[in-house]
C-alpha positions as CSV (number, residue, x, y, z in Angstrom):
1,X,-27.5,34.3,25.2
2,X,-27.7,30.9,26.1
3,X,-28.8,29.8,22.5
4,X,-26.1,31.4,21.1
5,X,-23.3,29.6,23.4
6,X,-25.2,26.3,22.9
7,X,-24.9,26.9,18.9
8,X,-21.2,28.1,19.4
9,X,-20.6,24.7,21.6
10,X,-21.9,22.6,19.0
11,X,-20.3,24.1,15.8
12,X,-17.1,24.1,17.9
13,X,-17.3,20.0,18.2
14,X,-19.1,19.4,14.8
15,X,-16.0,17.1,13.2
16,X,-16.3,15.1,16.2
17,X,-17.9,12.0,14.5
18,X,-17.7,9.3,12.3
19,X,-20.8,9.3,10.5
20,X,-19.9,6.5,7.8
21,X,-19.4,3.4,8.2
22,X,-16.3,3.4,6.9
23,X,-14.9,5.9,8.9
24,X,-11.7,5.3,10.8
25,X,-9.8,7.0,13.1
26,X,-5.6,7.7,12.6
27,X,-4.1,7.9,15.6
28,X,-0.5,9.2,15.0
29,X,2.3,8.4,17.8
30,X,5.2,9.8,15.5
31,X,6.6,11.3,12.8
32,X,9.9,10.4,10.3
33,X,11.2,10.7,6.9
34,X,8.6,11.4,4.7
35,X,6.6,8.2,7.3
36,X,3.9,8.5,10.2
37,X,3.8,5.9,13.0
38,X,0.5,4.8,15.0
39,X,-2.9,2.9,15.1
40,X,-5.7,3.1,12.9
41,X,-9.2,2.2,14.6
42,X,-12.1,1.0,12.4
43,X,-15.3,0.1,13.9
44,X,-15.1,-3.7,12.8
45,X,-12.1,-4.5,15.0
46,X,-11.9,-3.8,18.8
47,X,-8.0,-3.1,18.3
48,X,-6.1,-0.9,16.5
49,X,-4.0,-1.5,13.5
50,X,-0.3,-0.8,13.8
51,X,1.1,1.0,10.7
52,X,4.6,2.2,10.0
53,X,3.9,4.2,7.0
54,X,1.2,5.6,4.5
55,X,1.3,2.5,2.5
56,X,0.2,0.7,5.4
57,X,-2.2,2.9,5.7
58,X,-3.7,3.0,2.5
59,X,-3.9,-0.6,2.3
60,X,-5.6,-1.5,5.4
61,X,-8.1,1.4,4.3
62,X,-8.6,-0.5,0.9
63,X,-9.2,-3.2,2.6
64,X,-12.0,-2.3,4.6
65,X,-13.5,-0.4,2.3
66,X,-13.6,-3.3,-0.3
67,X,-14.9,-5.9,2.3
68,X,-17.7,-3.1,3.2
69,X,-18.5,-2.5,-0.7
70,X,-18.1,1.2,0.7
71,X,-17.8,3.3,-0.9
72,X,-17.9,1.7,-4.4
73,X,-14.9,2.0,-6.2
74,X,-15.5,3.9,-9.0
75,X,-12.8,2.0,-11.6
76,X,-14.5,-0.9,-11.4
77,X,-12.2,-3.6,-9.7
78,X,-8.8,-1.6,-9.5
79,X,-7.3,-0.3,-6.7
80,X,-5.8,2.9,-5.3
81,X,-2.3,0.9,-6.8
82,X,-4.1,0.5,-10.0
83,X,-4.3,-3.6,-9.7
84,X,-7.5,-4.9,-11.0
85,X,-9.0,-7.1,-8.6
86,X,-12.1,-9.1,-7.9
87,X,-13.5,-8.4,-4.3
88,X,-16.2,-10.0,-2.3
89,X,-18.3,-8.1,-0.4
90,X,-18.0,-9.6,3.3
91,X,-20.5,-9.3,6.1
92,X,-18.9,-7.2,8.8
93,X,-20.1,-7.1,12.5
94,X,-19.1,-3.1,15.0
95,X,-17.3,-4.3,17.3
96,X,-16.7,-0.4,18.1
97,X,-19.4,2.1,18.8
98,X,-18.1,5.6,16.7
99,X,-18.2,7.1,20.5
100,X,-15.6,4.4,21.6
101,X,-13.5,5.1,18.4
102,X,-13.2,8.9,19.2
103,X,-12.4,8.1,22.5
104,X,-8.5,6.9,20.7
105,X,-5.5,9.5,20.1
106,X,-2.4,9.8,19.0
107,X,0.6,11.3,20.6
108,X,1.0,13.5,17.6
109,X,-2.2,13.6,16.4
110,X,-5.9,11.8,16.1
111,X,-7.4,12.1,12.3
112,X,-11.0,11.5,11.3
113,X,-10.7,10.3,8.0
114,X,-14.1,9.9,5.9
115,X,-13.4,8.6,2.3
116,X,-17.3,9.3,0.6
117,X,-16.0,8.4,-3.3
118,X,-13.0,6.3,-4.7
119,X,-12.7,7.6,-8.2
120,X,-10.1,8.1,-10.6
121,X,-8.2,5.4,-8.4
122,X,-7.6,7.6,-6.0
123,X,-9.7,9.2,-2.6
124,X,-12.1,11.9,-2.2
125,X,-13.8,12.7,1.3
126,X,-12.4,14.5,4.5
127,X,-10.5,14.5,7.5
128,X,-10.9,16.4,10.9
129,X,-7.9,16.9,12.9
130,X,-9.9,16.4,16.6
131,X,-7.4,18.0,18.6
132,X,-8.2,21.3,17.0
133,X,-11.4,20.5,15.5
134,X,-10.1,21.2,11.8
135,X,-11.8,19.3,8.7
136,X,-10.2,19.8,5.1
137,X,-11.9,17.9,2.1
138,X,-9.6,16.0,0.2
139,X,-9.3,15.1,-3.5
140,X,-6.7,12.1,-4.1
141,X,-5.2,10.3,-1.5
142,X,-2.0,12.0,-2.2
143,X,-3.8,15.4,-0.9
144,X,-4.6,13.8,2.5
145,X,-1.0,12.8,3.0
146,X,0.4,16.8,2.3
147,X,-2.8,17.7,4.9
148,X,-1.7,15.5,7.3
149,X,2.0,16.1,7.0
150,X,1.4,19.7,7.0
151,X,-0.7,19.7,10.5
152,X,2.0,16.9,11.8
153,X,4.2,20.0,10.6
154,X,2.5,22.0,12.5
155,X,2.5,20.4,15.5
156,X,6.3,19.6,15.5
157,X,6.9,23.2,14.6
158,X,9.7,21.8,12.6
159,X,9.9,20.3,9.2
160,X,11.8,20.9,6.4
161,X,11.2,23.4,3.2
């Protein structure tokens, strides 16, 4: 019996990680028109990101991920935006053990996002929702908006048709 609560513990808690190192954590304080309001925690900074919208979001994201190299984008040199750019690799230093990161929440809502491609200009990975231990893959980064709106939704118990 004991096994069996151990295995049920464990798979209870298994999207508690990061497990890439450019996984980052979305800590969600509120929720407006169409807009989320929070942090986002990274491993490579010791504080977290303020960001008033998705945009902000997805650029910080880009950002990282194009300083990291990780993952490669598969368009070559453009963008989730579609720009074509020409990015340099940069040497990166954790600041943040992944332990630390998942030790940050939002007052709405703490995401686990793990982008493991960027092609088609777009996102494809996963993302946990840790306050219910929920991960949903995701195919463009359009598709992890609607998932995160629609727990946010959730949450609220409120949102419009």
């Amino acid at each position: 019996m004991k096994g069996v609560q151990k295995g049920v513990t464990q798979m209870a808690r298994q999207g508690h990680y990061i497990g890439a190192p450019n996984g980052i954590v979305l800590c969600v304080d509120s929720k407006g028109e169409g807009n989320i309001e929070g942090h986002l925690y990274h491993g490579y900074e010791k504080e977290g990101i303020p960001f008033q919208s998705y945009e902000k979001v997805f650029r910080t994201s880009e950002e990282l991920f194009n300083a990291l190299g990780f993952p490669h984008a598969g368009n070559g040199d453009r963008d989730i935006y579609g720009h074509i750019h020409d990015y340099q690799k940069k040497e990166l230093v954790k600041v943040l053990k992944d332990e630390e990161l998942l030790e940050k929440h939002g007052d709405m809502g703490t995401f686990v996002v793990r982008v493991q491609h960027r092609q088609h200009s777009s996102w494809q990975g996963r993302v946990t929702y840790l306050e219910e231990d929920r991960t949903v893959y995701f195919r463009s980064a359009l598709e992890l908006m609607k998932i995160i709106d629609g727990v946010l939704c959730d949450t609220e118990q409120r949102c419009e048709e």
